[in-house]
N, C-alpha and C positions, 0 to 999 in steps of 0.2 A: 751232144751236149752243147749247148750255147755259153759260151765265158763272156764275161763285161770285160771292162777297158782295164780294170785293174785288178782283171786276172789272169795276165798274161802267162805267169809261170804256171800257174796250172793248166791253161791250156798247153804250154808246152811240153808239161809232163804226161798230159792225156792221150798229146801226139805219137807222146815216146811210145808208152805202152802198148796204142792203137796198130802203129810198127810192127813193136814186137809178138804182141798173139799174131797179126798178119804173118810173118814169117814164121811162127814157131807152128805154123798149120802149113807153110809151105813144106816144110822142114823136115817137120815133126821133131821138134827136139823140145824139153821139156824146159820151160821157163818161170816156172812160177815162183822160184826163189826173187827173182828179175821184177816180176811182177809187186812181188811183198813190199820188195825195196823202195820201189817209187809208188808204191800206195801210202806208204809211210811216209814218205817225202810228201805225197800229195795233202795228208792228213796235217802235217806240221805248218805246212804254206797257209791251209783251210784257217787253225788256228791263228796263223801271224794276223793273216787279212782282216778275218772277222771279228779280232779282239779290238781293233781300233778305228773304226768306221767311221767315215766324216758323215754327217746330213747328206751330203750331196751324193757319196755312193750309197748309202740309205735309200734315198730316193732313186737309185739306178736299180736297185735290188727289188725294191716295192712295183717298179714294173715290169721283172723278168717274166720272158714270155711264158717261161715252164711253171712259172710260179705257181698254186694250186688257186683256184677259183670258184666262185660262190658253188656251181654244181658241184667240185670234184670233192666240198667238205659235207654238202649233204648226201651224195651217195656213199660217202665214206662217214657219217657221224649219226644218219638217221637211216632208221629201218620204214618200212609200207609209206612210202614218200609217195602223196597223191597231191598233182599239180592243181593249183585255181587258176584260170586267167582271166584276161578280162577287164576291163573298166567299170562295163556296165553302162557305156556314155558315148566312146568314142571308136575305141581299138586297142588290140593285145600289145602290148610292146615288152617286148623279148627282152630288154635290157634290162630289166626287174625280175627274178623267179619267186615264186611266190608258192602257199601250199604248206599242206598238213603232214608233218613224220613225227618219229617216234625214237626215244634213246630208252632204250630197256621199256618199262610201263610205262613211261613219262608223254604223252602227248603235246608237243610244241606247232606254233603257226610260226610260220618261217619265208623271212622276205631276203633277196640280197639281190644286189648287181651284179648281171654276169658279163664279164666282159671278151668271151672266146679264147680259143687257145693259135688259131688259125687265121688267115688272111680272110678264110669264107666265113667261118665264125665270128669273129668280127666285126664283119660289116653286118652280118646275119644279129647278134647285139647290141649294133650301136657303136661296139666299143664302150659297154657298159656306162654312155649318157646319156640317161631316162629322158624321155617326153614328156608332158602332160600327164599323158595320158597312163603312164606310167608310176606318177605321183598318185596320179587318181586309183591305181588299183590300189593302193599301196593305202592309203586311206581307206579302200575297203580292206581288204586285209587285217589292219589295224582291230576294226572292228567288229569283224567277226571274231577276231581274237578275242575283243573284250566280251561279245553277245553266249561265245559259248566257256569262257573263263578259262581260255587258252595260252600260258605263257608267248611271247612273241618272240625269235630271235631274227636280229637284223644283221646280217654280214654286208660290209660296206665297201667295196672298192670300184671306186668311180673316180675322174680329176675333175669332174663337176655334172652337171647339169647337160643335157645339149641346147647347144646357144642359138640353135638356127629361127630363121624368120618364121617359120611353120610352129613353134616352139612355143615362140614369141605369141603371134597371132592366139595361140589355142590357151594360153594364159600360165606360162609355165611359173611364173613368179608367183602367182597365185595358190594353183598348184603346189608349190614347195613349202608356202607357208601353211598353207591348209594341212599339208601331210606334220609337219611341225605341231600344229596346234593340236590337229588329235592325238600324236604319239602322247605329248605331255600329259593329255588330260584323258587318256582311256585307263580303266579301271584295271588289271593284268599286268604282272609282272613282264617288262621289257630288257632284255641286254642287246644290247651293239656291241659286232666287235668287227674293229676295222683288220682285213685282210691284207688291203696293198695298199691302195690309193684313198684317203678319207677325203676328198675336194670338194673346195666351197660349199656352198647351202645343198648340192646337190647332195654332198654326204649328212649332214645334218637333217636332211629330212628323215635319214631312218636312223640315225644317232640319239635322238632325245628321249635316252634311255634313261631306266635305273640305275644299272651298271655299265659302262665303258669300257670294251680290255681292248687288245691293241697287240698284235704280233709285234715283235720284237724288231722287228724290219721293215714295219709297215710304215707312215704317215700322214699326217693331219694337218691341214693347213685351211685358212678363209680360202687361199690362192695358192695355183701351183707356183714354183719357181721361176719358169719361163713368164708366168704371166706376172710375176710382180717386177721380174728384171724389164720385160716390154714397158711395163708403164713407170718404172723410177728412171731408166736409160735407155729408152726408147728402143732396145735392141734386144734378142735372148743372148748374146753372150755374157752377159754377168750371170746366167741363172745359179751357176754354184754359187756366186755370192750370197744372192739371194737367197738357197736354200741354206748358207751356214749361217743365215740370220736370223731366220724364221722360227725357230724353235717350233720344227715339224716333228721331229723323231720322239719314239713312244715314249723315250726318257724323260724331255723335254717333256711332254705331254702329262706326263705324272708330276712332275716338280710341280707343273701347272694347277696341279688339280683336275683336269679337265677330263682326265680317263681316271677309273679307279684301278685299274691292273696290266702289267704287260704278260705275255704268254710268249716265252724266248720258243725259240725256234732253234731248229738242229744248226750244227755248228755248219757255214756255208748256204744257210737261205732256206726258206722250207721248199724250195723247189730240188732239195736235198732231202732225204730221211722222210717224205710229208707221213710217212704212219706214224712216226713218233710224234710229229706236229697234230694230227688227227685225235692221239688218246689225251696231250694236254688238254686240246681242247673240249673235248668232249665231258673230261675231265671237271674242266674249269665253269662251264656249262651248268651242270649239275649240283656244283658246289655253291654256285651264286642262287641258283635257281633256290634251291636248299633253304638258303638267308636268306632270300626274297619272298618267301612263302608264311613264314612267320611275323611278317606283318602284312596290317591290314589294305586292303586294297586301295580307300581314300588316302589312310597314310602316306600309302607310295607316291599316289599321287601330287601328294603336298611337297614332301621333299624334291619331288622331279623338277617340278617348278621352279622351286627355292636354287636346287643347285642349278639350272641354265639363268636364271635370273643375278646367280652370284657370278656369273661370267664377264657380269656388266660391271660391275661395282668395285 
């Protein structure tokens, strides 16, 4: 188990235990009273922590490495998951997954970032910051979703875009906006929902959705923290500052307007409990899906509009 910085006592309690089955296998002596005890303990600490969460440990949580990710909720939330890849243009880029499954009879098209669980993985996604090229499938995507009247769902956790000169060159700002402009204007019911990371226009190109939800632990920002404390103080050590300014966390995000739902997560992160995070969601999925179906397609369309346009105003 991996703890953050301000979960020391839990890791000290996981030590303790860890100890004690070690010994009670050397031993053989029965400990599970022992065990209960500091489960209990472990469970009350869980509670303290997570009841009052800064922004800034938000943001440390929204990148836990265990955290679940764009694959681990499709193979856990869709059934006959058949991959697309592709551009059609340039080249496959991994840091986007994309593809056809299925929640009960319901047939969805399904785009999200993946951003690995590994050091190999990882580098093997990008560290989930799409290319070009990557915008570009994703625009196709998009549109097949509209051609065969396929709900879309978009899972977002990325800290942006990738900024490299190859990125650049191949027209990534283009790219992001083009993927923007279709989402708005394809005819098909779309939800977004941010996982971890919602950053910059990188997240925004598969956000300009109908619906918005938002895990409970996740975040939404134009900028990460580090990158707004580099450019107000030329340093990343303000970046808590920064993040307890931003009004990133999904709370915030709703005050805003900006997301219509958060989906709480088990007490301790959903890299904690994630089956129980897997049936809200799936849940939540279906329920939106539900209302969205009952109006008409240009309808959707118009409001999509209206509400990213009211973001300005």
């Amino acid at each position: 188990m991996f703890f953050l910085d301000f979960e020391d006592k839990l890791e000290n309690l996981n030590t303790e235990k860890e100890i004690l089955i070690k010994s009670s296998k050397v031993k053989n002596i029965d400990i599970s009273s022992k065990i209960k005890t500091i489960e209990s303990k472990e469970l009350k600490e869980l509670e303290k922590i997570y009841k009052n969460l800064s922004p800034w440990q938000i943001v440390k949580i929204s990148r836990h490495p265990k955290r679940p990710k764009t694959l681990d909720y499709i193979n856990n939330l869709f059934t006959d998951f058949t991959y697309l890849s592709g551009d059609r243009l340039y080249s496959e880029d991994k840091s986007i997954v994309s593809g056809i499954g299925k929640i009960g009879n319901c047939s969805f098209m399904i785009l999200g970032n993946e951003k690995g669980h590994d050091m190999e993985t990882r580098i093997d996604y990008n560290f989930g910051m799409a290319k070009p090229e990557g915008y570009r499938k994703s625009q196709r995507i998009m549109k097949l979703a509209e051609k065969f009247q396929l709900p879309l769902i978009c899972f977002i956790d990325t800290s942006g875009a990738y900024p490299g000169k190859d990125a650049e060159e191949r027209g990534q700002a283009e790219a992001i906006a083009r993927s923007m402009q279709i989402s708005l204007n394809i005819q098909t019911p779309c939800i977004s929902i941010i996982i971890g990371e919602g950053g910059s226009g990188g997240a925004i190109a598969l956000g300009a959705s109908d619906r918005v939800l938002m895990l409970s632990n996740s975040i939404y920002s134009v900028i990460s923290p580090e990158g707004c404390s580099s450019i107000l103080w030329k340093s990343s050590d303000f970046s808590e500052v920064a993040a307890n300014s931003l009004k990133i966390t999904a709370k915030d995000c709703l005050n805003l307007k900006i997301i219509d739902e958060i989906i709480e997560e088990p007490i301790g992160g959903a890299h904690r409990n994630s089956h129980i995070l897997f049936d809200k969601i799936k849940n939540s999925i279906l329920n939106n899906f539900q209302s969205l179906k009952l109006s008409k397609f240009n309808d959707l369309k118009i409001l999509r509009n209206k509400r990213y346009l009211d973001y300005f105003i």
